[in-house]
Structure formats: C-alpha cells, structure tokens
C-alpha positions in Angstrom: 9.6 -31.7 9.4 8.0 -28.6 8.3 9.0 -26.3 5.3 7.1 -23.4 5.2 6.8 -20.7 2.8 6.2 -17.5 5.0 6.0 -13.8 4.1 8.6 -12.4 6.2 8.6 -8.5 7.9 12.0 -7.4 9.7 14.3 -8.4 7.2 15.5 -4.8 6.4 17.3 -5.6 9.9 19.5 -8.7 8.4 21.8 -10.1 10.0 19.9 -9.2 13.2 16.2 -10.0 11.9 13.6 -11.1 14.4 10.8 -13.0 12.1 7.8 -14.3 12.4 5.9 -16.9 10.3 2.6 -18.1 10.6 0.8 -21.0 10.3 -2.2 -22.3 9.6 -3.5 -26.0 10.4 -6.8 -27.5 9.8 -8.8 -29.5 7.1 -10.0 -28.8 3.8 -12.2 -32.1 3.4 -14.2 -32.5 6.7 -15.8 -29.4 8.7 -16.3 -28.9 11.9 -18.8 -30.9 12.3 -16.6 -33.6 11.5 -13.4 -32.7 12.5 -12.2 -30.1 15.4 -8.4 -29.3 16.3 -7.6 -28.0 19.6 -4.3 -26.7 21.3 -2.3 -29.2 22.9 -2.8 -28.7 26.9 -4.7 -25.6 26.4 -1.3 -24.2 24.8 -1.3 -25.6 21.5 3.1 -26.2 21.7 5.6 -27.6 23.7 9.2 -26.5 23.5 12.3 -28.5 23.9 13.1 -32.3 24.5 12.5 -33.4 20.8 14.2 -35.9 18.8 15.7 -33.2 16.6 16.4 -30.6 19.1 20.4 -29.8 19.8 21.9 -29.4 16.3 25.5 -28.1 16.3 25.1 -24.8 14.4 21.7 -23.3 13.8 21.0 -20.7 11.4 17.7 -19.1 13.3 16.9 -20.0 17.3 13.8 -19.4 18.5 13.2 -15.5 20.0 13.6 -15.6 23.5 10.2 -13.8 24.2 7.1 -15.5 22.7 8.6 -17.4 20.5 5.8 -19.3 19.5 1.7 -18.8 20.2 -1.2 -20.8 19.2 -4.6 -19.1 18.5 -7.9 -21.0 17.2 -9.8 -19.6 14.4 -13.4 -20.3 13.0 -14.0 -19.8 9.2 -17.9 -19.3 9.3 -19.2 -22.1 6.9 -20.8 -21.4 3.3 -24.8 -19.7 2.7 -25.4 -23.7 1.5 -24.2 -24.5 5.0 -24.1 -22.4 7.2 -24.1 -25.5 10.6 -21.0 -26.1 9.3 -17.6 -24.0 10.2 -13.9 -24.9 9.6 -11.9 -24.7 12.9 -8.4 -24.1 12.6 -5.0 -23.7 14.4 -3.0 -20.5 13.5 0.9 -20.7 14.7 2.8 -17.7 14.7 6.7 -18.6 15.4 8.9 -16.2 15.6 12.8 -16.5 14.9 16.1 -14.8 15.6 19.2 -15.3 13.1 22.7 -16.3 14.6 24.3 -12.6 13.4 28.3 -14.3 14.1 28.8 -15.5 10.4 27.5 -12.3 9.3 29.8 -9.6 11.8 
C-alpha cells in the first residue's frame, strides 16, 4: 500500500471534489544506465481484480474518465555525466469523493 502526500486542486468543490495526485517512481541510486522503468504492457496500470479491491464503504473511487495515466519522464543527467539520465514513471490518479455522508 501507498500513502502519498499529494498537493491537491478542486477541493473548493468538497464534498464533490474530483482530485488528482501524482506520482513519481524511479531511482535515486542507479541511473539509467543501470536501471530503466517502463509501463507495464505499454500502459503502465491495470485496474481491477486485486487482492484489496471491493471494500465495503470507500471514501474516494476512482473518476470514471481517466482515472489513472502513466507517462515516462527523463531527467537529463549532471555536466559531470551527462551519458547518464534518470528515467522515471510519473502517475497521475485521479479521485472522486462519495458525497452521501456529506448531503
């Protein structure tokens, strides 16, 4: 499990917010040289049919358009080295709140 700390837009429009957090995966030992993440399947994600999926009450669901996209970045790598790059994985997921508690 995740617990990200993400700087939130949108939540002027609590209890019906629509959020998005993003993410950024990668290394900060081994270049790319070394080391090179790339999306799962050429998507990066797969949705569904987890071991945690299904809880009873959920605070947030997933938005029902695009609710999650994977884009690969390339840091360019230092003047000392500049072969070497740092590839990561950036995650935007974006949220909907269950409004019902709040009506």
């Amino acid at each position: 499990h995740l617990r990200p700390t993400c700087k939130f837009s949108g939540l002027n429009l609590f209890p019906f917010d629509r959020l998005t957090c993003t993410m950024e995966f990668g290394s900060w030992s081994s270049s790319g040289k070394y080391l090179r993440m790339e999306k799962q399947k050429g998507v990066g994600f797969s949705i569904g049919n987890s071991l945690t999926a299904g809880e009873s009450y959920e605070e947030y669901s997933f938005a029902e358009e695009d609710p999650i996209s994977c884009e690969k970045y390339v840091y360019l790598g230092p003047n000392y080295a500049p072969e070497e790059n740092w590839p990561v994985l950036l995650y935007n997921v974006t949220v909907t709140r269950s409004w019902q508690p709040y009506a």
